[in-house]
PyMOL Python script that loads the backbone (N, CA, C, O; Angstrom):
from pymol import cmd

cmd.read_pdbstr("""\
ATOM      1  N   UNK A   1     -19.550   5.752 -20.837  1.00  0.00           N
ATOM      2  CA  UNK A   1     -20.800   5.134 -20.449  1.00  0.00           C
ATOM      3  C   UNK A   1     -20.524   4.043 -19.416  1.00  0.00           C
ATOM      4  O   UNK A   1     -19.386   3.587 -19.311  1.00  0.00           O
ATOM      5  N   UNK A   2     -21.591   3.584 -18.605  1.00  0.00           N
ATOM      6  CA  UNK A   2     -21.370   3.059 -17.145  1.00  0.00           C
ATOM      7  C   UNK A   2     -21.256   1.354 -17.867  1.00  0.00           C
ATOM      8  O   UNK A   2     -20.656   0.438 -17.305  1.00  0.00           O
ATOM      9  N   UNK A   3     -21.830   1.253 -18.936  1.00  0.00           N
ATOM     10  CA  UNK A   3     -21.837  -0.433 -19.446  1.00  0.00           C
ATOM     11  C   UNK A   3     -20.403  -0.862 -20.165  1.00  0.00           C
ATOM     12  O   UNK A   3     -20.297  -1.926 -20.776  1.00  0.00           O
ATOM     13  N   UNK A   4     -19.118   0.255 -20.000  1.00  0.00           N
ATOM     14  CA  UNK A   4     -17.677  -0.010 -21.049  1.00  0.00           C
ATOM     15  C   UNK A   4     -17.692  -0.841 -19.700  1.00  0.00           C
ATOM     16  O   UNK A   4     -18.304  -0.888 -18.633  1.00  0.00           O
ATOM     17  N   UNK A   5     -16.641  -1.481 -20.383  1.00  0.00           N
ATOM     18  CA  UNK A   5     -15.783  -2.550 -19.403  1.00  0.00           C
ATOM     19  C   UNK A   5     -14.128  -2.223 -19.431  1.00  0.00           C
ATOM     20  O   UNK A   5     -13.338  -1.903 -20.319  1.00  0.00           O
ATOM     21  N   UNK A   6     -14.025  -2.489 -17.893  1.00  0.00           N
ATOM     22  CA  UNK A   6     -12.113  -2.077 -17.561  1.00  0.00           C
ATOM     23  C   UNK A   6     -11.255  -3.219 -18.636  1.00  0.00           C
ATOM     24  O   UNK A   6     -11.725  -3.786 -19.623  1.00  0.00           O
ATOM     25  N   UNK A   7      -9.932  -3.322 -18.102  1.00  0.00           N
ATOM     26  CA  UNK A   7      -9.181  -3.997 -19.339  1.00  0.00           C
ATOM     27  C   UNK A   7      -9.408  -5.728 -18.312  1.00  0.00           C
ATOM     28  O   UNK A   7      -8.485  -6.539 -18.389  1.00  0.00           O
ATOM     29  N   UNK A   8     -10.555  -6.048 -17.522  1.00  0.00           N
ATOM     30  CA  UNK A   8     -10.093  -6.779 -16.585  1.00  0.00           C
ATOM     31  C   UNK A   8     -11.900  -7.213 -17.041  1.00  0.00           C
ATOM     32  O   UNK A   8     -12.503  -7.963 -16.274  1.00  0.00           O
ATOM     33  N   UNK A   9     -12.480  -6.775 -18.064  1.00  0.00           N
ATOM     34  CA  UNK A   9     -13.823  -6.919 -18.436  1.00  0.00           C
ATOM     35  C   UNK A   9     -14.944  -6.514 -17.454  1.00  0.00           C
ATOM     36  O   UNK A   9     -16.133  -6.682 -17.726  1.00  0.00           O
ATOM     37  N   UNK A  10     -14.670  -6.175 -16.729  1.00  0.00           N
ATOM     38  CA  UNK A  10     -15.180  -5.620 -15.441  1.00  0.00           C
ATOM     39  C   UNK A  10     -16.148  -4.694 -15.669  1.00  0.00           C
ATOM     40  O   UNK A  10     -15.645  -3.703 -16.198  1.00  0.00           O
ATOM     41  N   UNK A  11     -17.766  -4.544 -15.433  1.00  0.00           N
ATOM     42  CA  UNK A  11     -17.781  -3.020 -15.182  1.00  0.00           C
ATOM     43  C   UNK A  11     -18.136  -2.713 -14.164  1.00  0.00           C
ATOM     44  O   UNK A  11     -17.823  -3.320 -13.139  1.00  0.00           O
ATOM     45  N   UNK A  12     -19.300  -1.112 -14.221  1.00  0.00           N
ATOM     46  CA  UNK A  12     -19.365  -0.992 -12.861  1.00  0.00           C
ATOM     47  C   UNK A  12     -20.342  -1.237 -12.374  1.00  0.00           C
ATOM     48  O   UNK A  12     -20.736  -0.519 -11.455  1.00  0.00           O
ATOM     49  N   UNK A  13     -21.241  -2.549 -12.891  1.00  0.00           N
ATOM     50  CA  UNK A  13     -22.085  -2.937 -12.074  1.00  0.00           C
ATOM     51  C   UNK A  13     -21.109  -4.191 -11.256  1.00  0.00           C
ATOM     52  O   UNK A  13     -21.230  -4.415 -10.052  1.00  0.00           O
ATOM     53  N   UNK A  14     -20.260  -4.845 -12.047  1.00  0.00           N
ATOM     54  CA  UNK A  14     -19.755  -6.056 -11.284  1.00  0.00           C
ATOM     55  C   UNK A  14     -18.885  -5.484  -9.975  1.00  0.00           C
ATOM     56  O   UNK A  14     -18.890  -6.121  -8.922  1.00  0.00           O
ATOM     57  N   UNK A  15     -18.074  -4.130 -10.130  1.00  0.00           N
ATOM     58  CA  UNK A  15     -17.230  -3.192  -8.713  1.00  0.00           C
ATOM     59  C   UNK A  15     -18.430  -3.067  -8.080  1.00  0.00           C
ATOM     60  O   UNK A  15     -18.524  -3.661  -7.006  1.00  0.00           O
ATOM     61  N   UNK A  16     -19.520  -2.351  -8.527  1.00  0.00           N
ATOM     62  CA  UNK A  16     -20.405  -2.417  -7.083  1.00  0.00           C
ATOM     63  C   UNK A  16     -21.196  -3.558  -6.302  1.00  0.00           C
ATOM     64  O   UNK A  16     -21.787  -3.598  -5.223  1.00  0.00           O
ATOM     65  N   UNK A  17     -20.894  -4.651  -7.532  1.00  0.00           N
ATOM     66  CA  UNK A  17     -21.397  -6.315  -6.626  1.00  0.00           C
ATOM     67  C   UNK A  17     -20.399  -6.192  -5.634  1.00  0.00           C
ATOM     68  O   UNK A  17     -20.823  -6.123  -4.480  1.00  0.00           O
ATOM     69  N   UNK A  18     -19.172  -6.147  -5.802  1.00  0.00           N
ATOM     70  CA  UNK A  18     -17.976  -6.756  -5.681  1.00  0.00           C
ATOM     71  C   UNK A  18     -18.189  -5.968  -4.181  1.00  0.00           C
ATOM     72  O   UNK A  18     -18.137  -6.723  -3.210  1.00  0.00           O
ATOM     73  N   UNK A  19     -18.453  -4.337  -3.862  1.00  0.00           N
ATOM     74  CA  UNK A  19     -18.404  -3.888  -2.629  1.00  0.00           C
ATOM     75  C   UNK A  19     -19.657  -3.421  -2.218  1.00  0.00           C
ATOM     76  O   UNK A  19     -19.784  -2.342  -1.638  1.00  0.00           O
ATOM     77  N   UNK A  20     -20.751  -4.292  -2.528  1.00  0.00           N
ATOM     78  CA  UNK A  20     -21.862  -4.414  -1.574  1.00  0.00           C
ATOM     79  C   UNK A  20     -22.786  -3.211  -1.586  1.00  0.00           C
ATOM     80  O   UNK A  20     -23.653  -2.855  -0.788  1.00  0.00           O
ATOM     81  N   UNK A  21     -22.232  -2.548  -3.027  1.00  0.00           N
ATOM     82  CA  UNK A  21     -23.000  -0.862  -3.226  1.00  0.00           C
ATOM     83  C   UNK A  21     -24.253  -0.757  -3.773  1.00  0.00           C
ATOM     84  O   UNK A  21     -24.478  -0.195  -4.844  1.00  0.00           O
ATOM     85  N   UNK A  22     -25.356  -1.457  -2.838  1.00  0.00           N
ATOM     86  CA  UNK A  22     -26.678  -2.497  -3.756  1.00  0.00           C
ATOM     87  C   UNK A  22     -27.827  -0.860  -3.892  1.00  0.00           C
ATOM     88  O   UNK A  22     -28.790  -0.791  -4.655  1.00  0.00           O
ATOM     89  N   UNK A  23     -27.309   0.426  -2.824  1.00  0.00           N
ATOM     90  CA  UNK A  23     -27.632   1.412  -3.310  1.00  0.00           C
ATOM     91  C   UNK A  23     -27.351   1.934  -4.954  1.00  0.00           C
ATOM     92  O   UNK A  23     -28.198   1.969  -5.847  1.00  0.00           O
ATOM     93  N   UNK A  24     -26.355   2.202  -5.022  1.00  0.00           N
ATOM     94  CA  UNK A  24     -25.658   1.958  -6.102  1.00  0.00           C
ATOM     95  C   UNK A  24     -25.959   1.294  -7.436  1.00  0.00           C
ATOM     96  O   UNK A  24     -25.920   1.877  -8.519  1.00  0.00           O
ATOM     97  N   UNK A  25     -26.183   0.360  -7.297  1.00  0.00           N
ATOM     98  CA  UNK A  25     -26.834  -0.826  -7.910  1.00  0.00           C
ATOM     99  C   UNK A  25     -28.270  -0.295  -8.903  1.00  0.00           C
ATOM    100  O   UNK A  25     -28.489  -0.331 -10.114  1.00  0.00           O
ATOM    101  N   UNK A  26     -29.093   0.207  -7.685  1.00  0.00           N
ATOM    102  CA  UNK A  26     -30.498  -0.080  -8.092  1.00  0.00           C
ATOM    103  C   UNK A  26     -30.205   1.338  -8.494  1.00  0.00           C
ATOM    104  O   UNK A  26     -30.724   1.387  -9.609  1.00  0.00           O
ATOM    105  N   UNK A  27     -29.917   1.992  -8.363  1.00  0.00           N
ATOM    106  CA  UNK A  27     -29.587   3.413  -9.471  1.00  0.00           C
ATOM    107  C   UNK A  27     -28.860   3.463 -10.519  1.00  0.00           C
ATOM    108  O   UNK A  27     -29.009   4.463 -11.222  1.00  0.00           O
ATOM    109  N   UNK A  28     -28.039   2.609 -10.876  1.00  0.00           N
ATOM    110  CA  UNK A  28     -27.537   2.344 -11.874  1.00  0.00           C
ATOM    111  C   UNK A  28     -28.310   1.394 -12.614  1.00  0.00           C
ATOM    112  O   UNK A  28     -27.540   0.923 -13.451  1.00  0.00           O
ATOM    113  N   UNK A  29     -29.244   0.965 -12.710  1.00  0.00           N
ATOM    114  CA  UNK A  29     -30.069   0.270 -12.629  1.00  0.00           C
ATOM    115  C   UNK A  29     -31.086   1.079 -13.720  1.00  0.00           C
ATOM    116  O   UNK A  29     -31.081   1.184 -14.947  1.00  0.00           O
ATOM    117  N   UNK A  30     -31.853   1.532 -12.775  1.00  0.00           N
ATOM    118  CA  UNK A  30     -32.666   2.509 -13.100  1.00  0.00           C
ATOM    119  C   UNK A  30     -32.107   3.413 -14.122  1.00  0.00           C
ATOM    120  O   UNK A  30     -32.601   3.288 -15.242  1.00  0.00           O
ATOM    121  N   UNK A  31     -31.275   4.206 -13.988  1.00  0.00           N
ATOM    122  CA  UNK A  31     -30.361   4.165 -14.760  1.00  0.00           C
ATOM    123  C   UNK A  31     -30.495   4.235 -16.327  1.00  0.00           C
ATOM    124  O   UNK A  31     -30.914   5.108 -17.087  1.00  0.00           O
ATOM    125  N   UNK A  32     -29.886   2.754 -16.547  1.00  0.00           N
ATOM    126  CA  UNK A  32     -29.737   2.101 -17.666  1.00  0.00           C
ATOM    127  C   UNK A  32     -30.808   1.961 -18.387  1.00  0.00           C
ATOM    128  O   UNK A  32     -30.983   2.362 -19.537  1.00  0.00           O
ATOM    129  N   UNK A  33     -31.745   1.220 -17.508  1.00  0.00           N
ATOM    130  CA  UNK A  33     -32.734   0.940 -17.750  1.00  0.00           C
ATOM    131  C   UNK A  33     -34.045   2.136 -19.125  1.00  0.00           C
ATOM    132  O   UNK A  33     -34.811   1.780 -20.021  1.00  0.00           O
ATOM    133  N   UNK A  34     -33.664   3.513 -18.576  1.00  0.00           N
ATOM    134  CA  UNK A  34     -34.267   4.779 -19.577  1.00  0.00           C
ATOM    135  C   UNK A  34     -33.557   4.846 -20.911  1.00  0.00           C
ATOM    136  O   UNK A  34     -34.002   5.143 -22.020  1.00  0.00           O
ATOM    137  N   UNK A  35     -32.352   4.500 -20.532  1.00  0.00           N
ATOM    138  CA  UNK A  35     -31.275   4.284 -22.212  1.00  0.00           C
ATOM    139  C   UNK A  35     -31.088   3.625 -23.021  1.00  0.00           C
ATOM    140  O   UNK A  35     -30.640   3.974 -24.113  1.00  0.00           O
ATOM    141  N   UNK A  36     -31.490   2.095 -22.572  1.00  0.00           N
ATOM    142  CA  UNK A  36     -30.808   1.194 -23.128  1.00  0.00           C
ATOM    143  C   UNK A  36     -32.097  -0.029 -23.207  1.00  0.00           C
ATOM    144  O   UNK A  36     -32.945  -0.229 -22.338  1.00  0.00           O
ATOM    145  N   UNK A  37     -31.938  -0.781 -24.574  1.00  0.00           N
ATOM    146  CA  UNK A  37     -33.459  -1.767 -24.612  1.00  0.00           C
ATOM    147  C   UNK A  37     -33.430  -3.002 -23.360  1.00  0.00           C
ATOM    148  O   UNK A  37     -32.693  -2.989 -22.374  1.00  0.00           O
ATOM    149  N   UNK A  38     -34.016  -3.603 -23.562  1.00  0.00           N
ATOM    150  CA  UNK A  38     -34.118  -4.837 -22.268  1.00  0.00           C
ATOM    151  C   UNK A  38     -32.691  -6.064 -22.777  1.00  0.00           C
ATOM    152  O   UNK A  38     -31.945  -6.687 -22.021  1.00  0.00           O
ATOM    153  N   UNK A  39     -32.722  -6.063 -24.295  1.00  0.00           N
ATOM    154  CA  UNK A  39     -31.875  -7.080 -24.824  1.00  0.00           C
ATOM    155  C   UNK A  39     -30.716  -6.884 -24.019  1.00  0.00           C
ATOM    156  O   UNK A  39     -30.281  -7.640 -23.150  1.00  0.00           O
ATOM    157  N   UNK A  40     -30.069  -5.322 -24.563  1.00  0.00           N
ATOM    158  CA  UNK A  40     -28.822  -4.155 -24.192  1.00  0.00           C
ATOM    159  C   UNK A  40     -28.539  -4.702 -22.839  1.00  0.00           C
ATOM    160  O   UNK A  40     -27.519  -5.306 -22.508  1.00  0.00           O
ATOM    161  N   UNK A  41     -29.655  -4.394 -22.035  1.00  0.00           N
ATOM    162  CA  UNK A  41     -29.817  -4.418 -20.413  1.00  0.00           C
ATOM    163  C   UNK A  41     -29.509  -5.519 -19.999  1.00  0.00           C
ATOM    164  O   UNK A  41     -28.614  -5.496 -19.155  1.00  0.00           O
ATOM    165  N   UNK A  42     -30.057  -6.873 -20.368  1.00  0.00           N
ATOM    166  CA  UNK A  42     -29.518  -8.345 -20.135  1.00  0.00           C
ATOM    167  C   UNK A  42     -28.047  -8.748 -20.382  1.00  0.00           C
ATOM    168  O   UNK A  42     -27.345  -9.343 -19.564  1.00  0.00           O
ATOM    169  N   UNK A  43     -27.593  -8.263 -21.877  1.00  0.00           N
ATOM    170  CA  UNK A  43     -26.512  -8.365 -22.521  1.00  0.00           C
ATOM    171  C   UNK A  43     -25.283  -7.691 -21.755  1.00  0.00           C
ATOM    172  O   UNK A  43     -24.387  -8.293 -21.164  1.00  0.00           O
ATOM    173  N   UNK A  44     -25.358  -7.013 -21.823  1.00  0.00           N
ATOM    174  CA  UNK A  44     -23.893  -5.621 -21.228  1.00  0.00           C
ATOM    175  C   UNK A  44     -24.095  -5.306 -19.900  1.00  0.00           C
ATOM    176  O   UNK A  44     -23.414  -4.364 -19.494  1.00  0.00           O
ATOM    177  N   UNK A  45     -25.273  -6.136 -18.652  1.00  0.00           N
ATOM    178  CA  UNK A  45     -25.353  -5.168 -17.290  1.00  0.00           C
ATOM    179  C   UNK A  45     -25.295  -6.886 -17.019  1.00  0.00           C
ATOM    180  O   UNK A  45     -24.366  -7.681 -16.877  1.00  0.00           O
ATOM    181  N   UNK A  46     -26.429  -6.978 -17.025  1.00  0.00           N
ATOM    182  CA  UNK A  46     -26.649  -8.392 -15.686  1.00  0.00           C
ATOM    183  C   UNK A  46     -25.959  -9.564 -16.251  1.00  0.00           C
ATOM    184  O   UNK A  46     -25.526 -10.392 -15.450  1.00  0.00           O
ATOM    185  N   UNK A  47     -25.805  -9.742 -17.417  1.00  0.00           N
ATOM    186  CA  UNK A  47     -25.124 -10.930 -17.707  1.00  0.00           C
ATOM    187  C   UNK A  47     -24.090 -11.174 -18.443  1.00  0.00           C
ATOM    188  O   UNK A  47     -23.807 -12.251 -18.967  1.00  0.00           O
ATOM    189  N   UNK A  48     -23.184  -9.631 -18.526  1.00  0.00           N
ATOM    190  CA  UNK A  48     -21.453  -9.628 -18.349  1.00  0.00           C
ATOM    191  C   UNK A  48     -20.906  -9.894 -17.696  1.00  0.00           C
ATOM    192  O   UNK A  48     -20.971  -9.522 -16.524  1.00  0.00           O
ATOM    193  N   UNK A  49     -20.107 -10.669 -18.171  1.00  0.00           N
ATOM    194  CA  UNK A  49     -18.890 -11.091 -17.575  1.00  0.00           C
ATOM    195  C   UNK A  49     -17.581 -10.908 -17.560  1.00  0.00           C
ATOM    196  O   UNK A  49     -17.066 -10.357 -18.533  1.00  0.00           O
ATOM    197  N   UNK A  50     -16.895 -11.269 -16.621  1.00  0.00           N
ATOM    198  CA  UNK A  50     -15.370 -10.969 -16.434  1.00  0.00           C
ATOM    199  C   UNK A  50     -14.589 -11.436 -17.003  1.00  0.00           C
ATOM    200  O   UNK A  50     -14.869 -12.097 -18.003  1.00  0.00           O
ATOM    201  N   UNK A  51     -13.202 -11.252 -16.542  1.00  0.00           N
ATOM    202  CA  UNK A  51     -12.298 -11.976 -17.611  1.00  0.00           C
ATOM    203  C   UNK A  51     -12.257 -13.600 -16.828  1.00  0.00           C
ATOM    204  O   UNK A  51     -11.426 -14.427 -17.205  1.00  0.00           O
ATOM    205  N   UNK A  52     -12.859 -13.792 -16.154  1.00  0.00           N
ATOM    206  CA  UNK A  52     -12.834 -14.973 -15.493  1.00  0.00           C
ATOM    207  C   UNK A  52     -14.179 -15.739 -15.353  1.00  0.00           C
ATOM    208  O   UNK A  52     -14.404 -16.765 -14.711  1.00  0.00           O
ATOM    209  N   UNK A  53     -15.060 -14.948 -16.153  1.00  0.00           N
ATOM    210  CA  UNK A  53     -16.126 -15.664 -16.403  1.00  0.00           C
ATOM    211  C   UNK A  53     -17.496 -15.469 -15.265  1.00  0.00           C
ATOM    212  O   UNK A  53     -18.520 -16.153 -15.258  1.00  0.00           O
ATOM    213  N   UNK A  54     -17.208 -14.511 -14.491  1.00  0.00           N
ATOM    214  CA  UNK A  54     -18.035 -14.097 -13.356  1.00  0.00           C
ATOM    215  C   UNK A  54     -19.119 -13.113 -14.323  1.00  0.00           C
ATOM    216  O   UNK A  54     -18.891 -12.371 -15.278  1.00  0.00           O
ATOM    217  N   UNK A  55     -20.551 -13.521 -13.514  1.00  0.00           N
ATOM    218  CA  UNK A  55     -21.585 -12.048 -13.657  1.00  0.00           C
ATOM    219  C   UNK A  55     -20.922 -11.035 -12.422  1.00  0.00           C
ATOM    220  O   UNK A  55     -19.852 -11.131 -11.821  1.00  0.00           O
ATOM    221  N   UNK A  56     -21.858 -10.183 -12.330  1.00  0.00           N
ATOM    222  CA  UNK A  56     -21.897  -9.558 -11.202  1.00  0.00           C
ATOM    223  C   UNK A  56     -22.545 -10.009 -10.061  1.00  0.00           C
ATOM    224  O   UNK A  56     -22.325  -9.582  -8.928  1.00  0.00           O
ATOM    225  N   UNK A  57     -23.319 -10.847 -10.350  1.00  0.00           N
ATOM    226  CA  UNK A  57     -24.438 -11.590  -9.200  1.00  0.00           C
ATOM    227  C   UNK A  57     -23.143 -12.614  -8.764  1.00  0.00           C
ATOM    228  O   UNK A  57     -22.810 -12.471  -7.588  1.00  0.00           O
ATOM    229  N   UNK A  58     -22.613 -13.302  -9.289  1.00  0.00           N
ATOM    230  CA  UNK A  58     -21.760 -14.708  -9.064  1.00  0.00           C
ATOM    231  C   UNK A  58     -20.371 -13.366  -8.113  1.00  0.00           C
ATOM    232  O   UNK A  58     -19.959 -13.708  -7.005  1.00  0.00           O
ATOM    233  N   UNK A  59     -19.983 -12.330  -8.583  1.00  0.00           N
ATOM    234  CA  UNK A  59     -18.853 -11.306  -7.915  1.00  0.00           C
ATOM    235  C   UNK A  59     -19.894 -11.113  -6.583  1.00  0.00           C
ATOM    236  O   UNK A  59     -19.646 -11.823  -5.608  1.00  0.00           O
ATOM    237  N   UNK A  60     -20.880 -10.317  -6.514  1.00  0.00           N
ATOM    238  CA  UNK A  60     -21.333 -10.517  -5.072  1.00  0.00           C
ATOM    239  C   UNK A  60     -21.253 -11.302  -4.048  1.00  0.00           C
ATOM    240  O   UNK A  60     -20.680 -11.049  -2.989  1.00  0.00           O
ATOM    241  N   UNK A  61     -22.370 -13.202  -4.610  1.00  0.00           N
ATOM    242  CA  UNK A  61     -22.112 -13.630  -4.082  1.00  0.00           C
ATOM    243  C   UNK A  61     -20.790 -13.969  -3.710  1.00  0.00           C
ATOM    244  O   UNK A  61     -20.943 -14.182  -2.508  1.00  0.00           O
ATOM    245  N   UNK A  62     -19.478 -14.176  -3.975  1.00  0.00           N
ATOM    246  CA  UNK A  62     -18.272 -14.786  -3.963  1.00  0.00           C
ATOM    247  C   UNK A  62     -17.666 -13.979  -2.807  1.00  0.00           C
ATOM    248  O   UNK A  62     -17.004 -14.525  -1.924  1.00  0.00           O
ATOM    249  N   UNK A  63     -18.045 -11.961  -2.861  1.00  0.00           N
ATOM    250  CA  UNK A  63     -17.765 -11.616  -1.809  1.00  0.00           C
ATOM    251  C   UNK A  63     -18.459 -11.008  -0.626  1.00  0.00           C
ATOM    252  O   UNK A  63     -18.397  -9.946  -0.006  1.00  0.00           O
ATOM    253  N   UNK A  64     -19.400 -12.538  -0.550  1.00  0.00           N
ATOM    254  CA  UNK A  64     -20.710 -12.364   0.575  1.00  0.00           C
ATOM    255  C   UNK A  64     -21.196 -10.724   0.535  1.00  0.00           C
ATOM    256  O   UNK A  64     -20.868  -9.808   1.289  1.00  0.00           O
ATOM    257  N   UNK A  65     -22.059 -10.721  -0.581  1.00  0.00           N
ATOM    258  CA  UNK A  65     -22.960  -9.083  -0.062  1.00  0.00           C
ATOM    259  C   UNK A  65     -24.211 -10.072  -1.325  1.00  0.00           C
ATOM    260  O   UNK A  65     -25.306  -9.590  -1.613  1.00  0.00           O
TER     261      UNK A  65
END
""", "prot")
cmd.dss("prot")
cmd.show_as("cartoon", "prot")
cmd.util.cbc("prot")
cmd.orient("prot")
């Protein structure tokens, strides 16, 4: 499932912050969104974090996209 996280806590919404894949994004997005409740969706997509304490929004911004 697209919400596991690498051994680096990572998933793949924070790789596609990380390379600007905002296509990507909003389909994975959408996505999730049919599977998974709003809690799920807040919890494990938009406001996971890394092993360093990054969202995916904070990995974007950091590498300007």
């Amino acid at each position: 499932m697209s919400l596991a996280k690498a051994i680096n806590e990572w998933t793949v919404w924070h790789k596609a912050a990380e390379k600007g894949k905002l296509e990507e994004m909003r389909k994975l997005w959408e996505w999730v969104k049919e599977i998974v409740t709003p809690g799920v969706l807040m919890d494990k997509l938009t406001l996971a974090k890394t092993d360093r304490e990054y969202t995916a929004w904070q990995v974007a911004a950091l590498m300007g996209n």
